[in-house]
N, C-alpha and C positions, 0 to 999 in steps of 0.2 A: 332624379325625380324632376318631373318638369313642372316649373313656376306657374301660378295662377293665372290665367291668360285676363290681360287690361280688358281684353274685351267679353263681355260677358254673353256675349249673341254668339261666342265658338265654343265650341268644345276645346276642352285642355290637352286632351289625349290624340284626339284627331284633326284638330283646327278646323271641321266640318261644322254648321253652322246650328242653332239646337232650335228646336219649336219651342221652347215656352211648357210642353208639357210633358216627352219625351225623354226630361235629364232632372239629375239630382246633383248635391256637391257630395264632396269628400267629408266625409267629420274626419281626416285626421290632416289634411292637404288643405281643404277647403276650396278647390278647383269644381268648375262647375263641369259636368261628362253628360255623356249619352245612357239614357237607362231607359230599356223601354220595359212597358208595364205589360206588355203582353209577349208570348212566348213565341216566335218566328223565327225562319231561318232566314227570311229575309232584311229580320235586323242583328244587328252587330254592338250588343253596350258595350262601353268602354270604361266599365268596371261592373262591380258586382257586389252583393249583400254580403257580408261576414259578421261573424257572431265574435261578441267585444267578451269575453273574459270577466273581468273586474265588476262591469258595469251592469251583466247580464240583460246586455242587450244587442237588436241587432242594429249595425249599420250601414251605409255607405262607403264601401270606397273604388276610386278608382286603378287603372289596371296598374299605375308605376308603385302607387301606395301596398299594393296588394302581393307584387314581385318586391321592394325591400321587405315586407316582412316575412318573405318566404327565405330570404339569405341571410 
């Protein structure tokens, strides 16, 4: 799983650079990612919404967060 990147103007996932409106963090990492709000194949997030169990609720998380919990 990769570390919360110091800088918070990149993506965690892709070290690509985020707009400001574009990205969300992780609730379980807390890494800031690429999330886009509308639905294209010309964007690429690097994570996605999953459904929390416990909490019953949904959240954030990014794509290494969402591969450990699949193993």
């Amino acid at each position: 799983m990769k570390e919360q990147t110091p800088d918070l103007n990149l993506c965690a996932m892709c070290d690509k650079g985020l707009d400001g409106q574009n990205e969300t963090n992780c609730q379980r990492c807390g890494c800031f990612f690429h999330y886009y709000w509308t639905d294209s194949p010309d964007y690429r997030s690097c994570g996605a919404l999953a459904s929390h169990d416990d909490a019953l609720a949904i959240v954030f998380l990014c794509i290494d967060c969402i591969a450990h919990s699949r193993s």
